[in-house]
N, C-alpha and C positions, 0 to 999 in steps of 0.2 A: 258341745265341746266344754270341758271343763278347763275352771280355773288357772289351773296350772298350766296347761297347755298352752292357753291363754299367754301366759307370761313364761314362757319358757324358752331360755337363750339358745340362738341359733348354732347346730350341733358342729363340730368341730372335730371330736376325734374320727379317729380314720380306722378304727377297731368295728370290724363286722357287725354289723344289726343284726336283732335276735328278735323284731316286734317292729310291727309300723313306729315310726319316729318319726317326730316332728324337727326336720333341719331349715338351713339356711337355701332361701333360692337358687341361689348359687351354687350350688351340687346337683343342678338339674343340668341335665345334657341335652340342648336342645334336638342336637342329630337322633338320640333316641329317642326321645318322647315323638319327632316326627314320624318317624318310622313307626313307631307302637302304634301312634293314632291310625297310620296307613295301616298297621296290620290287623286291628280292631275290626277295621269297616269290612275290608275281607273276608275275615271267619262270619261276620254277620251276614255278609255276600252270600255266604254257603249255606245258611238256611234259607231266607229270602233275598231272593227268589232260587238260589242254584237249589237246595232239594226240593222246594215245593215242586219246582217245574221234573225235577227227576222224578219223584215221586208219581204225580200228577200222569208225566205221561206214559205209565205205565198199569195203570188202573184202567178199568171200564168207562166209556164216557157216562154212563148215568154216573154216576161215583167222582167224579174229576173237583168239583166245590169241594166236596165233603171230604177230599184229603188234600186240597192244595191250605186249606183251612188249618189243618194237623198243624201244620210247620208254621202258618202267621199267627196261631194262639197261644203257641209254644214259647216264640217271642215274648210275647205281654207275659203269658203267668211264671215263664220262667227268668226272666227282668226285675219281676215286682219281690218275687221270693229270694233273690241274691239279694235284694236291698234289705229287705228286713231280716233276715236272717242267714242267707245259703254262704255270703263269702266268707260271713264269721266266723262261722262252723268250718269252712275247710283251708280258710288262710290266717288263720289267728293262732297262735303257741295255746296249747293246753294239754290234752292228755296226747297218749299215744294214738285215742280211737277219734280223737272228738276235739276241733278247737274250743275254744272260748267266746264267749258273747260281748266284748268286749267294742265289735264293731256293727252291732242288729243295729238297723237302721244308716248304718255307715257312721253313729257317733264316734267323735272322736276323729273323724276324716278330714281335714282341714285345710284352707287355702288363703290365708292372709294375706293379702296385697300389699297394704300400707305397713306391714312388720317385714317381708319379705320371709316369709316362712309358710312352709307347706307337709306334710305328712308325705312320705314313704312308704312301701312296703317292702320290706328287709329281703326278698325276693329280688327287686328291680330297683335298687336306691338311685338310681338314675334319670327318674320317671316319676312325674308325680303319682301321688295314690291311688287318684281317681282315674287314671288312665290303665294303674291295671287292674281297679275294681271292674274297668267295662271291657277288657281284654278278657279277663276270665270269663267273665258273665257271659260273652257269646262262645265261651264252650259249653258254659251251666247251660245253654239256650239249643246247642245244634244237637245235643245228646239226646234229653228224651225226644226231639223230634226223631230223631234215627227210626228209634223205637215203632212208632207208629206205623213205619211199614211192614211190621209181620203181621198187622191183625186189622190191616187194611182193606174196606169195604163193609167193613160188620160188626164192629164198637159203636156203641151210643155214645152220643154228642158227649151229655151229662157224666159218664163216666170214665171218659178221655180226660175233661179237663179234674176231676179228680185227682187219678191217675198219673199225670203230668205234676200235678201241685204234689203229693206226697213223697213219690218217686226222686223227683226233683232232691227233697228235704232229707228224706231217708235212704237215700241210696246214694245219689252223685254227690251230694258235698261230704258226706263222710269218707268214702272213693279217695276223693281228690285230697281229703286233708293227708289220707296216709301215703300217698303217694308222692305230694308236690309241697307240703309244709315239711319242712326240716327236721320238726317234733314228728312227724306223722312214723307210724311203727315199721310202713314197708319203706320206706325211705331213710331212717336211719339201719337200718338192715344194710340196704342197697342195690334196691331194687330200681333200677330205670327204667323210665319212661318218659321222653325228652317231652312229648307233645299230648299223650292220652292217647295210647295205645292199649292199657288197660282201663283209665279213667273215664275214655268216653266210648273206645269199640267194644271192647271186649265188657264191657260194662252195658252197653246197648242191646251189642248181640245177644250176649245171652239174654237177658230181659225180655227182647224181640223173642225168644225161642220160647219161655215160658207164660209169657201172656199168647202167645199163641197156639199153644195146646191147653191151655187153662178156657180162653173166650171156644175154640174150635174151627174146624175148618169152614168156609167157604160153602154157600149150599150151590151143589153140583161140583164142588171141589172134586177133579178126576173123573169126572161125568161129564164135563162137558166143555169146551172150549173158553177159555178166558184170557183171550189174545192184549197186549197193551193198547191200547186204545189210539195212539199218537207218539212213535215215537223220537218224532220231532222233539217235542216238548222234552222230552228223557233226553234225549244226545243235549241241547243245548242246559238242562240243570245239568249234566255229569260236566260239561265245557266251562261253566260255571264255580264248579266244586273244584275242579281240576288247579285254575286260578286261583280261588278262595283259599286256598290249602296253601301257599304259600306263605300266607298271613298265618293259617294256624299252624305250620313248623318252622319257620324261619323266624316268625315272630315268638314261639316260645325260648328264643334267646334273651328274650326282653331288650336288646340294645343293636345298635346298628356295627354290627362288627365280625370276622371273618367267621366266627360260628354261625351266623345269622345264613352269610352266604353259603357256607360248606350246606347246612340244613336246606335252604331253596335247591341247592345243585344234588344233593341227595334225593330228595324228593319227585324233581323231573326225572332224574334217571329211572327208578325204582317205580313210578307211575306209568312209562313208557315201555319197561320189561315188562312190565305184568300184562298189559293191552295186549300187546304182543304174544308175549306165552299163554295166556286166554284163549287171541285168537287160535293159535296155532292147535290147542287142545283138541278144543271144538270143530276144527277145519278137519282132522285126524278123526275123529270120531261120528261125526254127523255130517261132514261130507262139504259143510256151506258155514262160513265165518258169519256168523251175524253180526247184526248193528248193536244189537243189545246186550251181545256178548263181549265185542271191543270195552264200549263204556264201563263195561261192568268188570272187566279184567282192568282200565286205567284205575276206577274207584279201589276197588280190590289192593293194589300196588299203594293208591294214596295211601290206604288203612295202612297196610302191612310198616310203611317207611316211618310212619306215625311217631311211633316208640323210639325210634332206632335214631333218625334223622339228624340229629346232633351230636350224635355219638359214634356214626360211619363211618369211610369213604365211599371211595366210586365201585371199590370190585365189592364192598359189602352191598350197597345199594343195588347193582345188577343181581348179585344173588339170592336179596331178599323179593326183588320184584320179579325174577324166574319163578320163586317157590312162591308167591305168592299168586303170581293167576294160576299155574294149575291148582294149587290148594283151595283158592278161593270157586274155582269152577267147577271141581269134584264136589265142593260147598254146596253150592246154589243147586247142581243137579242131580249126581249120585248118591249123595249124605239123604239127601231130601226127600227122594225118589225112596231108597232103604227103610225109611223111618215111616213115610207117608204123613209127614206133618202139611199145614201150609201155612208156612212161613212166604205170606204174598207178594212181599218184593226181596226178601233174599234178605235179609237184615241178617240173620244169625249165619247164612253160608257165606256172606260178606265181611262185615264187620267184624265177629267173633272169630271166624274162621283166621282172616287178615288178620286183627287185631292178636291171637295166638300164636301164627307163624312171627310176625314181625316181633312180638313179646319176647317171645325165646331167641329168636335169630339176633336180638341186640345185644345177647348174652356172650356168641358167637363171633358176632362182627367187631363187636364194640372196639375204636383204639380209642387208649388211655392219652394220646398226645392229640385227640381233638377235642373229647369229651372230660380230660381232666379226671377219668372217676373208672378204676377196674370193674372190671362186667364179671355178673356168673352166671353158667347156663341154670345151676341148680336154684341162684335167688329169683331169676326171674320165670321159673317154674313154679315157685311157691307163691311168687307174687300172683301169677297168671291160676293158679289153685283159690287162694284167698280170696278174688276177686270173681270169679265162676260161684262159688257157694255163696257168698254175701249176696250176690248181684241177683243170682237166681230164687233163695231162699226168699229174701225183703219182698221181689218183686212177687212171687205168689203169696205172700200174706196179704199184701199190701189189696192184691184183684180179690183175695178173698173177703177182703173188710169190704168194698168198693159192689163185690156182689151183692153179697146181704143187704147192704143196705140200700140202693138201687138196682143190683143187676148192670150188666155187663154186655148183654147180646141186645142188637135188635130184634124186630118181631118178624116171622120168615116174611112177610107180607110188607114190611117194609125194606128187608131184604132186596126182593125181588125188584123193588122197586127203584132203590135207588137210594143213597145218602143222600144226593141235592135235594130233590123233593121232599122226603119222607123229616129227615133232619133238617133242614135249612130252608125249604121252598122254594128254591131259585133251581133251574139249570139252565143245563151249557144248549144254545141250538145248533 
Protein backbone atom coordinates (compact mmCIF):
# COMPACT_ATOMS: atom_id res chain seq x y z
CA UNK A 1 0.00 0.00 0.00
CA UNK A 2 1.38 3.18 -0.78
CA UNK A 3 1.84 6.34 0.92
CA UNK A 4 -0.77 8.17 -0.35
CA UNK A 5 -3.40 5.84 0.23
CA UNK A 6 -2.18 5.65 3.34
CA UNK A 7 -3.18 9.21 3.99
CA UNK A 8 -5.90 9.64 1.91
CA UNK A 9 -9.27 11.54 3.13
CA UNK A 10 -12.36 9.42 3.21
CA UNK A 11 -14.15 9.72 -0.35
CA UNK A 12 -17.21 11.82 -0.36
CA UNK A 13 -18.36 12.55 -3.68
CA UNK A 14 -21.24 10.70 -5.02
CA UNK A 15 -19.82 11.02 -8.81
CA UNK A 16 -19.34 7.27 -10.17
CA UNK A 17 -16.06 5.35 -9.57
CA UNK A 18 -13.81 4.63 -12.52
CA UNK A 19 -10.95 2.51 -10.42
CA UNK A 20 -10.85 0.71 -7.10
CA UNK A 21 -11.01 3.71 -4.35
CA UNK A 22 -10.20 3.96 -1.21
CA UNK A 23 -13.72 5.54 0.75
CA UNK A 24 -15.12 6.03 4.02
CA UNK A 25 -16.61 2.74 5.99
CA UNK A 26 -19.42 4.19 5.93
CA UNK A 27 -20.58 3.64 2.34
CA UNK A 28 -20.28 0.03 3.06
CA UNK A 29 -23.72 -1.67 2.94
CA UNK A 30 -23.77 -4.10 5.43
CA UNK A 31 -27.20 -6.02 3.73
CA UNK A 32 -24.84 -6.42 0.76
CA UNK A 33 -21.63 -7.39 1.75
CA UNK A 34 -23.87 -10.17 3.56
CA UNK A 35 -25.30 -11.44 0.81
CA UNK A 36 -22.01 -11.30 -1.31
CA UNK A 37 -20.24 -13.20 1.24
CA UNK A 38 -23.45 -15.66 1.14
CA UNK A 39 -23.04 -15.62 -2.57
CA UNK A 40 -19.13 -16.22 -2.69
CA UNK A 41 -19.42 -19.51 -0.77
CA UNK A 42 -22.01 -20.80 -3.35
CA UNK A 43 -20.44 -20.38 -6.51
CA UNK A 44 -17.44 -22.14 -4.58
CA UNK A 45 -20.15 -24.76 -3.58
CA UNK A 46 -20.21 -25.37 -7.28
CA UNK A 47 -16.99 -26.50 -7.91
CA UNK A 48 -16.29 -28.31 -4.53
CA UNK A 49 -17.95 -30.40 -4.19
CA UNK A 50 -21.20 -29.75 -6.72
CA UNK A 51 -18.90 -30.46 -9.90
CA UNK A 52 -16.45 -32.69 -8.59
CA UNK A 53 -19.22 -35.01 -7.42
CA UNK A 54 -21.00 -34.43 -11.17
CA UNK A 55 -18.04 -34.94 -12.70
CA UNK A 56 -16.87 -37.89 -10.76
CA UNK A 57 -19.90 -39.78 -11.05
CA UNK A 58 -19.94 -40.01 -14.47
CA UNK A 59 -16.46 -41.31 -15.19
CA UNK A 60 -15.27 -45.07 -14.88
CA UNK A 61 -14.80 -46.11 -11.42
CA UNK A 62 -11.00 -46.79 -11.96
CA UNK A 63 -10.82 -43.04 -13.09
CA UNK A 64 -13.17 -41.50 -10.16
CA UNK A 65 -9.61 -39.71 -7.79
CA UNK A 66 -8.21 -38.80 -10.81
CA UNK A 67 -11.14 -36.46 -11.89
CA UNK A 68 -12.68 -35.67 -8.53
CA UNK A 69 -8.99 -34.07 -8.13
CA UNK A 70 -9.55 -31.81 -11.69
CA UNK A 71 -11.88 -29.67 -9.71
CA UNK A 72 -10.06 -29.61 -5.89
CA UNK A 73 -6.56 -28.46 -7.88
CA UNK A 74 -8.32 -26.13 -9.90
CA UNK A 75 -9.26 -24.42 -6.67
CA UNK A 76 -5.64 -23.99 -5.19
CA UNK A 77 -3.88 -23.11 -8.75
CA UNK A 78 -6.72 -21.01 -9.86
CA UNK A 79 -7.01 -18.98 -6.23
CA UNK A 80 -3.18 -18.40 -6.20
CA UNK A 81 -3.02 -16.95 -9.79
CA UNK A 82 -6.13 -14.43 -9.26
CA UNK A 83 -3.90 -13.11 -6.31
CA UNK A 84 -0.83 -12.40 -8.03
CA UNK A 85 -2.08 -11.56 -11.17
CA UNK A 86 -5.56 -12.95 -12.80
CA UNK A 87 -7.96 -10.11 -11.06
CA UNK A 88 -5.66 -7.26 -12.20
CA UNK A 89 -5.64 -8.08 -15.51
CA UNK A 90 -9.44 -8.31 -15.91
CA UNK A 91 -10.87 -5.85 -13.16
CA UNK A 92 -8.43 -2.90 -13.27
CA UNK A 93 -9.05 0.20 -16.28
CA UNK A 94 -6.50 -0.17 -18.94
CA UNK A 95 -6.53 -0.97 -22.52
CA UNK A 96 -9.60 -2.18 -24.38
CA UNK A 97 -7.77 -5.83 -24.53
CA UNK A 98 -5.96 -6.01 -21.14
CA UNK A 99 -6.36 -4.35 -17.47
CA UNK A 100 -3.44 -2.98 -15.58
CA UNK A 101 -1.19 -4.31 -12.99
CA UNK A 102 -1.96 -2.10 -10.65
CA UNK A 103 -3.51 -4.67 -8.25
CA UNK A 104 -0.71 -8.17 -8.79
CA UNK A 105 -0.54 -9.34 -5.58
CA UNK A 106 -3.87 -7.45 -4.48
CA UNK A 107 -1.36 -4.18 -3.71
CA UNK A 108 -3.07 -1.43 -3.20
CA UNK A 109 -6.25 -3.53 -1.61
CA UNK A 110 -6.79 -2.01 1.71
CA UNK A 111 -8.68 -2.42 5.04
CA UNK A 112 -7.85 0.24 7.81
CA UNK A 113 -9.78 -0.33 10.86
CA UNK A 114 -8.44 2.38 13.05
CA UNK A 115 -8.82 5.19 9.85
CA UNK A 116 -12.10 3.61 8.95
CA UNK A 117 -11.40 3.36 5.50
CA UNK A 118 -11.46 0.54 3.10
CA UNK A 119 -10.96 0.09 -0.94
CA UNK A 120 -13.86 -0.55 -3.43
CA UNK A 121 -14.13 -1.84 -6.61
CA UNK A 122 -15.91 0.68 -8.80
CA UNK A 123 -18.06 -2.35 -9.86
CA UNK A 124 -19.67 -3.00 -6.28
CA UNK A 125 -18.97 0.25 -4.27
CA UNK A 126 -21.06 -1.11 -1.76
CA UNK A 127 -18.93 -3.93 -0.68
CA UNK A 128 -15.70 -4.09 0.46
CA UNK A 129 -12.93 -4.97 -2.08
CA UNK A 130 -11.87 -8.05 -0.82
CA UNK A 131 -15.23 -9.53 -1.04
CA UNK A 132 -15.46 -9.08 -4.69
CA UNK A 133 -11.77 -9.95 -5.31
CA UNK A 134 -13.04 -13.67 -3.76
CA UNK A 135 -16.57 -13.34 -5.54
CA UNK A 136 -14.80 -13.35 -8.92
CA UNK A 137 -12.20 -15.61 -8.02
CA UNK A 138 -14.76 -18.53 -7.73
CA UNK A 139 -15.73 -17.88 -11.21
CA UNK A 140 -11.74 -17.56 -12.22
CA UNK A 141 -11.88 -21.15 -10.11
CA UNK A 142 -15.25 -23.08 -11.64
CA UNK A 143 -14.15 -22.29 -15.42
CA UNK A 144 -11.28 -24.08 -16.21
CA UNK A 145 -12.59 -26.85 -14.04
CA UNK A 146 -15.53 -27.06 -16.64
CA UNK A 147 -13.06 -27.67 -18.84
CA UNK A 148 -11.67 -30.79 -17.66
CA UNK A 149 -14.46 -32.75 -18.50
CA UNK A 150 -14.01 -33.11 -22.23
CA UNK A 151 -10.70 -34.79 -21.91
CA UNK A 152 -11.51 -36.77 -18.97
CA UNK A 153 -9.85 -40.17 -18.17
CA UNK A 154 -6.62 -39.49 -20.37
CA UNK A 155 -4.71 -36.17 -19.61
CA UNK A 156 -1.53 -36.57 -17.45
CA UNK A 157 -1.54 -35.25 -14.09
CA UNK A 158 1.59 -32.83 -15.03
CA UNK A 159 0.03 -31.33 -17.87
CA UNK A 160 -3.45 -30.56 -16.48
CA UNK A 161 -1.99 -28.55 -13.86
CA UNK A 162 -0.10 -26.68 -16.66
CA UNK A 163 -2.85 -26.17 -18.56
CA UNK A 164 -5.12 -25.02 -15.75
CA UNK A 165 -2.07 -22.29 -14.65
CA UNK A 166 -1.83 -20.66 -18.42
CA UNK A 167 -5.31 -21.07 -19.58
CA UNK A 168 -6.42 -19.48 -16.47
CA UNK A 169 -3.77 -16.26 -17.26
CA UNK A 170 -4.32 -16.25 -21.07
CA UNK A 171 -7.66 -16.85 -21.73
CA UNK A 172 -10.26 -16.28 -18.73
CA UNK A 173 -8.93 -12.98 -17.29
CA UNK A 174 -8.58 -11.39 -20.55
CA UNK A 175 -12.40 -12.87 -21.39
CA UNK A 176 -13.55 -11.26 -18.39
CA UNK A 177 -11.81 -7.88 -18.63
CA UNK A 178 -13.71 -7.34 -22.03
CA UNK A 179 -16.65 -8.38 -20.89
CA UNK A 180 -17.27 -7.16 -17.29
CA UNK A 181 -14.70 -4.17 -16.88
CA UNK A 182 -16.26 -1.11 -18.24
CA UNK A 183 -12.93 -0.37 -20.30
CA UNK A 184 -13.11 -3.87 -21.49
CA UNK A 185 -13.81 -3.39 -25.67
CA UNK A 186 -16.95 -5.90 -25.72
CA UNK A 187 -18.58 -4.06 -22.98
CA UNK A 188 -18.31 -0.74 -23.99
CA UNK A 189 -19.70 -2.06 -27.33
CA UNK A 190 -22.57 -3.55 -25.42
CA UNK A 191 -22.39 -6.70 -25.20
CA UNK A 192 -24.17 -8.60 -22.09
CA UNK A 193 -23.51 -10.99 -20.24
CA UNK A 194 -25.01 -10.51 -16.62
CA UNK A 195 -23.13 -13.65 -15.00
CA UNK A 196 -20.58 -15.47 -17.71
CA UNK A 197 -22.34 -16.72 -20.17
CA UNK A 198 -19.54 -16.12 -22.61
CA UNK A 199 -16.79 -15.53 -19.92
CA UNK A 200 -17.07 -18.77 -18.28
CA UNK A 201 -19.44 -21.38 -20.73
CA UNK A 202 -19.07 -20.52 -23.82
CA UNK A 203 -15.32 -19.74 -23.02
CA UNK A 204 -15.09 -23.36 -21.32
CA UNK A 205 -16.97 -24.97 -23.93
CA UNK A 206 -15.32 -24.36 -26.64
CA UNK A 207 -11.84 -24.90 -24.99
CA UNK A 208 -13.41 -28.35 -23.65
CA UNK A 209 -14.03 -29.07 -27.62
CA UNK A 210 -10.49 -28.14 -28.64
CA UNK A 211 -8.41 -29.73 -26.03
CA UNK A 212 -10.32 -32.70 -26.89
CA UNK A 213 -9.66 -33.30 -30.35
CA UNK A 214 -6.09 -31.97 -29.85
CA UNK A 215 -5.36 -34.72 -26.47
CA UNK A 216 -7.91 -37.48 -28.77
CA UNK A 217 -10.45 -39.70 -28.10
CA UNK A 218 -10.80 -42.25 -25.39
CA UNK A 219 -9.08 -45.85 -26.22
CA UNK A 220 -12.12 -48.05 -27.19
CA UNK A 221 -13.89 -44.70 -27.57
CA UNK A 222 -17.17 -46.13 -29.73
CA UNK A 223 -15.78 -49.77 -29.30
CA UNK A 224 -16.80 -50.39 -26.47
CA UNK A 225 -19.21 -49.54 -23.53
CA UNK A 226 -18.19 -46.66 -21.12
CA UNK A 227 -21.29 -46.47 -18.99
CA UNK A 228 -21.03 -43.59 -15.68
CA UNK A 229 -20.00 -45.38 -13.14
CA UNK A 230 -22.40 -43.94 -10.14
CA UNK A 231 -24.80 -41.81 -10.90
CA UNK A 232 -25.77 -41.07 -7.56
CA UNK A 233 -22.71 -39.18 -7.13
CA UNK A 234 -23.84 -37.02 -10.79
CA UNK A 235 -27.64 -36.20 -9.59
CA UNK A 236 -26.37 -35.07 -6.16
CA UNK A 237 -23.06 -32.51 -7.87
CA UNK A 238 -25.96 -31.28 -10.65
CA UNK A 239 -28.41 -30.74 -7.01
CA UNK A 240 -25.48 -28.99 -5.85
CA UNK A 241 -24.71 -26.87 -8.88
CA UNK A 242 -28.38 -26.24 -9.21
CA UNK A 243 -28.32 -24.30 -5.65
CA UNK A 244 -24.78 -22.93 -6.23
CA UNK A 245 -26.00 -21.00 -9.26
CA UNK A 246 -27.93 -18.82 -7.40
CA UNK A 247 -24.86 -17.34 -5.81
CA UNK A 248 -23.43 -17.12 -9.26
CA UNK A 249 -26.49 -15.06 -10.93
CA UNK A 250 -28.23 -13.38 -8.28
CA UNK A 251 -25.19 -12.68 -6.89
CA UNK A 252 -23.61 -10.99 -10.01
CA UNK A 253 -25.92 -8.00 -8.94
CA UNK A 254 -23.35 -7.45 -6.43
CA UNK A 255 -26.01 -6.11 -3.77
CA UNK A 256 -28.95 -7.32 -2.12
CA UNK A 257 -31.94 -5.79 -4.15
CA UNK A 258 -34.75 -6.56 -6.50
CA UNK A 259 -32.32 -7.29 -9.53
CA UNK A 260 -30.62 -9.80 -7.34
CA UNK A 261 -34.16 -11.31 -6.88
CA UNK A 262 -35.59 -11.07 -10.52
CA UNK A 263 -31.96 -12.93 -11.36
CA UNK A 264 -32.58 -15.97 -8.55
CA UNK A 265 -36.32 -16.20 -10.09
CA UNK A 266 -34.96 -16.19 -13.71
CA UNK A 267 -32.72 -18.72 -13.11
CA UNK A 268 -35.10 -21.46 -11.30
CA UNK A 269 -37.55 -20.94 -14.01
CA UNK A 270 -35.26 -21.37 -17.01
CA UNK A 271 -33.31 -24.34 -15.01
CA UNK A 272 -36.73 -26.13 -14.51
CA UNK A 273 -37.76 -25.71 -18.44
CA UNK A 274 -34.80 -26.94 -19.78
CA UNK A 275 -34.88 -30.43 -17.24
CA UNK A 276 -38.04 -30.70 -18.59
CA UNK A 277 -37.57 -30.00 -22.41
CA UNK A 278 -34.53 -32.37 -22.17
CA UNK A 279 -36.48 -34.79 -20.64
CA UNK A 280 -39.14 -34.63 -23.02
CA UNK A 281 -36.72 -34.73 -26.04
CA UNK A 282 -35.24 -37.80 -25.24
CA UNK A 283 -38.53 -39.54 -23.84
CA UNK A 284 -39.72 -38.65 -28.02
CA UNK A 285 -36.74 -40.06 -29.34
CA UNK A 286 -35.21 -43.08 -27.33
CA UNK A 287 -38.23 -44.19 -25.94
CA UNK A 288 -37.08 -43.86 -21.72
CA UNK A 289 -36.35 -40.29 -19.86
CA UNK A 290 -32.99 -40.81 -18.20
CA UNK A 291 -31.58 -39.87 -14.98
CA UNK A 292 -28.61 -38.31 -16.62
CA UNK A 293 -30.57 -36.65 -19.19
CA UNK A 294 -32.91 -34.72 -16.55
CA UNK A 295 -29.67 -33.26 -14.66
CA UNK A 296 -28.06 -32.53 -17.68
CA UNK A 297 -31.05 -30.71 -19.48
CA UNK A 298 -31.41 -28.63 -15.53
CA UNK A 299 -27.44 -27.78 -15.95
CA UNK A 300 -28.06 -27.03 -19.64
CA UNK A 301 -30.95 -24.35 -18.58
CA UNK A 302 -28.52 -23.06 -15.66
CA UNK A 303 -25.84 -22.30 -18.60
CA UNK A 304 -28.41 -21.04 -21.06
CA UNK A 305 -30.03 -18.25 -18.20
CA UNK A 306 -26.40 -17.45 -17.17
CA UNK A 307 -26.02 -14.33 -19.65
CA UNK A 308 -29.34 -13.40 -19.69
CA UNK A 309 -30.54 -13.52 -15.94
CA UNK A 310 -30.54 -10.01 -14.99
CA UNK A 311 -31.59 -8.67 -17.84
CA UNK A 312 -35.08 -11.12 -18.41
CA UNK A 313 -38.35 -11.74 -17.11
CA UNK A 314 -40.34 -14.84 -16.55
CA UNK A 315 -41.80 -15.59 -20.41
CA UNK A 316 -37.84 -14.70 -21.41
CA UNK A 317 -36.62 -17.22 -18.86
CA UNK A 318 -39.27 -19.99 -20.00
CA UNK A 319 -38.21 -19.47 -23.48
CA UNK A 320 -34.65 -19.58 -23.13
CA UNK A 321 -34.82 -22.79 -20.98
CA UNK A 322 -37.30 -24.48 -23.67
CA UNK A 323 -34.52 -23.64 -26.45
CA UNK A 324 -32.06 -24.55 -24.16
CA UNK A 325 -32.55 -28.30 -23.34
CA UNK A 326 -33.40 -29.30 -26.81
CA UNK A 327 -30.30 -27.36 -27.97
CA UNK A 328 -28.29 -28.40 -25.28
CA UNK A 329 -29.45 -32.27 -25.88
CA UNK A 330 -29.19 -32.29 -29.78
CA UNK A 331 -25.44 -30.89 -28.14
CA UNK A 332 -24.42 -33.75 -26.08
CA UNK A 333 -25.76 -36.35 -28.64
CA UNK A 334 -26.63 -35.63 -32.34
CA UNK A 335 -23.68 -32.62 -32.85
CA UNK A 336 -21.41 -35.47 -31.10
CA UNK A 337 -22.48 -38.48 -32.60
CA UNK A 338 -22.09 -36.25 -36.39
CA UNK A 339 -18.69 -35.17 -35.69
CA UNK A 340 -17.38 -38.37 -33.74
CA UNK A 341 -15.44 -36.34 -31.36
CA UNK A 342 -15.27 -37.40 -27.35
CA UNK A 343 -16.01 -34.66 -25.66
CA UNK A 344 -16.35 -37.19 -22.23
CA UNK A 345 -18.80 -35.53 -20.17
CA UNK A 346 -20.51 -33.04 -22.59
CA UNK A 347 -18.67 -29.86 -21.78
CA UNK A 348 -18.89 -28.38 -25.35
CA UNK A 349 -22.78 -29.91 -26.12
CA UNK A 350 -23.39 -28.33 -22.69
CA UNK A 351 -21.89 -25.34 -21.87
CA UNK A 352 -21.06 -23.86 -25.22
CA UNK A 353 -23.99 -25.12 -26.74
CA UNK A 354 -26.03 -23.35 -23.42
CA UNK A 355 -23.71 -20.79 -23.12
CA UNK A 356 -24.54 -19.63 -27.23
CA UNK A 357 -28.26 -20.16 -27.08
CA UNK A 358 -28.59 -18.07 -23.87
CA UNK A 359 -25.83 -15.48 -25.42
CA UNK A 360 -27.90 -14.54 -28.30
CA UNK A 361 -31.38 -15.17 -26.74
CA UNK A 362 -30.32 -12.20 -24.13
CA UNK A 363 -30.21 -10.04 -27.23
CA UNK A 364 -33.84 -11.16 -27.82
CA UNK A 365 -35.32 -11.21 -24.43
CA UNK A 366 -33.39 -8.53 -22.77
CA UNK A 367 -36.05 -5.67 -21.03
CA UNK A 368 -34.41 -2.32 -20.70
CA UNK A 369 -36.72 -1.71 -17.49
CA UNK A 370 -34.98 -4.44 -15.59
CA UNK A 371 -31.57 -4.53 -16.89
CA UNK A 372 -31.29 -0.70 -17.35
CA UNK A 373 -29.12 -1.38 -20.78
CA UNK A 374 -30.73 -1.95 -24.62
CA UNK A 375 -29.76 -5.62 -26.03
CA UNK A 376 -28.71 -6.48 -29.67
CA UNK A 377 -29.06 -9.71 -31.22
CA UNK A 378 -26.24 -8.58 -33.68
CA UNK A 379 -23.76 -7.33 -30.62
CA UNK A 380 -24.16 -10.33 -28.72
CA UNK A 381 -23.46 -12.46 -31.96
CA UNK A 382 -20.20 -10.66 -32.36
CA UNK A 383 -19.51 -10.99 -28.74
CA UNK A 384 -20.43 -14.94 -28.85
CA UNK A 385 -17.87 -14.77 -32.38
CA UNK A 386 -15.06 -12.93 -30.62
CA UNK A 387 -15.07 -15.14 -27.73
CA UNK A 388 -15.30 -18.76 -29.92
CA UNK A 389 -11.97 -17.77 -31.81
CA UNK A 390 -10.03 -16.20 -28.84
CA UNK A 391 -11.07 -19.11 -26.63
CA UNK A 392 -10.52 -21.80 -29.13
CA UNK A 393 -7.27 -20.26 -30.99
CA UNK A 394 -5.26 -19.45 -27.20
CA UNK A 395 -6.38 -22.84 -26.01
CA UNK A 396 -4.72 -24.87 -28.79
CA UNK A 397 -1.42 -22.93 -28.76
CA UNK A 398 -1.39 -23.07 -25.42
CA UNK A 399 -1.76 -27.65 -25.54
CA UNK A 400 0.66 -27.15 -28.10
CA UNK A 401 3.46 -25.51 -25.99
CA UNK A 402 2.25 -27.88 -23.03
CA UNK A 403 2.92 -30.97 -25.66
CA UNK A 404 6.35 -30.16 -26.59
CA UNK A 405 7.43 -29.67 -23.70
CA UNK A 406 6.00 -32.67 -21.80
CA UNK A 407 3.24 -34.18 -23.69
CA UNK A 408 -0.18 -34.39 -23.03
CA UNK A 409 -1.46 -38.12 -23.32
CA UNK A 410 -0.99 -40.96 -20.91
CA UNK A 411 0.71 -44.07 -22.01
CA UNK A 412 -2.18 -46.69 -23.45
CA UNK A 413 -0.86 -48.89 -20.54
CA UNK A 414 -1.53 -46.55 -18.10
CA UNK A 415 -4.76 -45.86 -19.85
CA UNK A 416 -6.06 -49.07 -19.46
CA UNK A 417 -5.24 -48.91 -16.20
CA UNK A 418 -6.68 -46.29 -14.52
CA UNK A 419 -5.84 -42.39 -13.48
CA UNK A 420 -5.98 -43.55 -9.59
CA UNK A 421 -3.42 -45.91 -9.67
CA UNK A 422 -1.17 -45.14 -12.61
CA UNK A 423 -1.38 -41.18 -11.59
CA UNK A 424 -1.94 -40.87 -7.95
CA UNK A 425 -1.72 -44.49 -6.37
CA UNK A 426 -4.74 -44.70 -4.50
CA UNK A 427 -8.16 -46.09 -5.64
CA UNK A 428 -11.67 -46.25 -4.85
CA UNK A 429 -12.67 -50.07 -3.38
Amino acid sequence: MSRSEEAAPPMTSSAPLTEPTLVNALQISSGDTAWMLTATALVLLMTIPGLALFYTGMVRKKNMLGTIVHSFVSVCIATVLWVMIGYSIAFTPGSPYLGGFDRMMLEGMSFLKEAGQLTVHHLAPSIPESVFVMFQMTFAIITPALITGAFAERMKYSALLLFIAFWSVLVYAPVAHWVWEPTGFLAAMGVLDFAGGTVVHINAGVSGLVAALIIGPRLGFGKEPMPPHNLVLTVAGASLLWVGWFGFNAGSAVAADGRAGMAMLTTQIASAVAALSWMCAEWVRRDKPSVLGLVSGAVGGLVAITPASGFVGVSGAVAIGLAAGIACYWGATSLKAMFGYDDSLDVFGVHAIGGIVGALLTGVFAVKNIGGMDASLAKQAFGVVVTVLYSGVMTALILGMINALIGLRMTPEQEREGLDLELHGEHVI
